[in-house]
Structures are given as structure tokens and as C-alpha cells.
Legacy VTK file of the C-alpha trace (Angstrom):
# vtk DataFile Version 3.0
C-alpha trace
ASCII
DATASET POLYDATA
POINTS 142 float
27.270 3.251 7.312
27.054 3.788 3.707
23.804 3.474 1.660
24.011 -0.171 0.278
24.888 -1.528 3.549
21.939 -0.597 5.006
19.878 -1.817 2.688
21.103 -4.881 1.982
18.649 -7.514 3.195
14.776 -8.523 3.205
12.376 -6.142 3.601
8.419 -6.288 3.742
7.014 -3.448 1.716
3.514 -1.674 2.277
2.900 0.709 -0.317
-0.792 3.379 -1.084
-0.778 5.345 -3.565
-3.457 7.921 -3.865
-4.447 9.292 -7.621
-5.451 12.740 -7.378
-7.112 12.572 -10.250
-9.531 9.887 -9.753
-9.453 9.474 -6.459
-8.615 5.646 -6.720
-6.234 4.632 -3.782
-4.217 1.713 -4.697
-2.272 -0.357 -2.469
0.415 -2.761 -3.029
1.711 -5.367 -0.098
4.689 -7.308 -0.781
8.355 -7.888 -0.299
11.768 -6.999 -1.464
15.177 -8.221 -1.611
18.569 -6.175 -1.567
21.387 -8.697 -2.296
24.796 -7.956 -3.301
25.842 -8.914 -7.234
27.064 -12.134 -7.752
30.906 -13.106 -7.988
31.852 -11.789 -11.359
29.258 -8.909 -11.743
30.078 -5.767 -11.293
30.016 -3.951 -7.724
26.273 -3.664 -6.540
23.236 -4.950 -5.420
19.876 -6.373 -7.130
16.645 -5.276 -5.679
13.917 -7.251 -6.190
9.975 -6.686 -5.164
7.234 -8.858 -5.205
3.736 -9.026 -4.328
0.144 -7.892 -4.933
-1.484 -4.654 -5.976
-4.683 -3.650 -5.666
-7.524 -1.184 -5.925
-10.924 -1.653 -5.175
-12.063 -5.337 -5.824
-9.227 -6.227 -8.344
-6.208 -7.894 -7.580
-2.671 -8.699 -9.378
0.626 -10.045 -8.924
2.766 -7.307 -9.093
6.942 -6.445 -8.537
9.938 -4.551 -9.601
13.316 -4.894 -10.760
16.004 -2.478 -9.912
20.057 -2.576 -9.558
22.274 -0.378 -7.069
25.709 1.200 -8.262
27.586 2.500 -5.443
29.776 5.592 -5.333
32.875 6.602 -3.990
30.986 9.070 -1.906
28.729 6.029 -0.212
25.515 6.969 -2.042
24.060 4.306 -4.609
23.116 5.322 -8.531
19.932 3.052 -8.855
19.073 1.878 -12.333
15.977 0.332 -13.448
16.498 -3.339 -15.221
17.345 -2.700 -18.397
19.419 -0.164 -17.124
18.030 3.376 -17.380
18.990 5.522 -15.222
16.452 5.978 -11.852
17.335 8.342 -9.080
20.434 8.446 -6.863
19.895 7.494 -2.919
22.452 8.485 -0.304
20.952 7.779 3.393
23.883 8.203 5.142
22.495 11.424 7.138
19.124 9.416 7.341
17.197 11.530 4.664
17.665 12.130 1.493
15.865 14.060 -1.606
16.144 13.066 -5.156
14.143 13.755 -8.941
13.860 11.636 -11.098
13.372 12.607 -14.992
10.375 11.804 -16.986
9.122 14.270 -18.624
6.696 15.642 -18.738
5.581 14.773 -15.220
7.666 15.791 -11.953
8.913 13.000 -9.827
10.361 14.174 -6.100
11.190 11.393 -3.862
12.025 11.542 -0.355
13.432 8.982 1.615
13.895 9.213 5.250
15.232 6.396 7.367
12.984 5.986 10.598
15.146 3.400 12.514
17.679 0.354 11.965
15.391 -1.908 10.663
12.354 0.415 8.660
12.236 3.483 6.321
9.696 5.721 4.628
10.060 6.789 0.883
7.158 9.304 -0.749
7.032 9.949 -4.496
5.038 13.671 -5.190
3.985 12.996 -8.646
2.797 16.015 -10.797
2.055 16.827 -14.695
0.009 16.794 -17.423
-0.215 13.169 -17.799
0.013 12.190 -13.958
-0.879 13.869 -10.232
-0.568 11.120 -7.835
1.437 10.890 -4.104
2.574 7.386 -3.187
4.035 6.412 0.182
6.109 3.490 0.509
6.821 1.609 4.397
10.187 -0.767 4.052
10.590 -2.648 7.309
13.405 -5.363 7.692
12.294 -9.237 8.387
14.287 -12.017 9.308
LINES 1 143
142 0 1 2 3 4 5 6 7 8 9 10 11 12 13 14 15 16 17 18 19 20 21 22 23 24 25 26 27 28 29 30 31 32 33 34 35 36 37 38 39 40 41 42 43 44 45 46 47 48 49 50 51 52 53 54 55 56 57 58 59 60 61 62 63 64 65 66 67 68 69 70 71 72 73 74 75 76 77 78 79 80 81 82 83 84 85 86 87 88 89 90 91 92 93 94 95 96 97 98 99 100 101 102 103 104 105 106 107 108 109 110 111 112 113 114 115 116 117 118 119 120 121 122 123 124 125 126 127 128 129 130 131 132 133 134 135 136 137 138 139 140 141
């Protein structure tokens, strides 16, 4: 199965991130949507995540916008919005291992698919201007 078919759908998303340098864990609880680009796009998906962050006693809507190019190959380029270049993401084997550039910080994500219907990505975050691990829970809903 190639990468955009298997993540095409609805997914509830659990994320924590944990800031090394203050300590602060912040948690975000939410959902996303893979759908394929409408008739007369071009070849994709849209991902779209919404929900609530929060740390301590505050609390905020929060959410993301992305956009998945597939390959030849199966994997997906994945673009932020305005579209900026992301990360690439091939789960085809079930794991995968990507950086994504912003310096001057060091992003590493893995992504490891745990079953059919959830997967597990983890961002190591290091630099100058940020040291922080987040873990991210995807797991299909109806």
C-alpha cells in the first residue's frame, strides 16, 4: 500500500510535547483529516488538524494545515500551506526517518506505523533556539 493510501481518512490525534528547557509539557488533543484534492487540483491530499492545546491551566484552539504530493516511488513530499517544503514520508515498510530543515535547530522525525488503523510519529528537536521531544498518537475513527 503506498503512503497516501494509508493515510487517507480521519484520524484522532493525541499529541505531548515535553520542553527540555523549561520543563513545560504541553499537550494537544484533537483531530485530523487526510482527504484527497479536489477534481481539478493537482494529485494529493489536504491534511487538516484541529483541536486544543494546552499547558498547565491555559487553553487554546489550535490546528494545522498541510498538503501531500505523492511520488512515483509511493512516498508523499508534504508541504506546509503556503507551500514550503516539510519533510518527505514513505511508510510503505511501516517506518520511516526524515529531517526537516530549519536552521538553526535539528528536526528528526520518525514515524512508525503500529497497526492498520494507528501510528506513532516523534519529532527530536535540538539547537540553540529550541530542545524539545514531541510524540504524536494518530489513531483512525469512523
Amino acid at each position: 500500500m503506498d503512503t497516501l493510501a494509508l493515510l487517507l481518512g480521519r484520524w484522532r490525534v493525541e499529541r505531548r510535547v515535553l520542553d527540555h528547557r523549561t520543563g513545560d509539557e504541553t499537550v494537544f488533543a484533537g483531530t485530523a483529516v487526510v482527504e484527497e484534492a479536489r477534481s481539478g487540483s493537482a494529485p494529493g491530499a489536504t491534511y487538516v488538524e484541529d483541536g486544543e492545546l494546552s499547558r498547565g491551566e491555559h487553553r487554546s484552539p489550535a490546528g494545522r494545515r498541510l498538503t501531500y504530493h505523492p511520488r512515483p516511488d509511493g512516498a508523499l513530499d508534504v508541504r506546509f500551506a503556503d507551500g514550503r517544503r516539510f519533510v518527505d514520508l514513505d511508510l510503505r515498510s511501516g517506518a520511516w526517518e526524515a529531517h526537516h530543515p530549519c536552521a538553526p535547530d535539528s528536526y528528526l522525525v520518525e514515524t512508525e506505523v503500529v497497526s492498520p488503523t494507528s501510528f506513532v510519529e516523534r519529532w527530536t528537536v535540538r539547537g540553540p533556539a529550541k530542545s524539545y521531544d514531541a510524540t504524536t498518537t494518530y489513531t483512525r475513527t469512523p
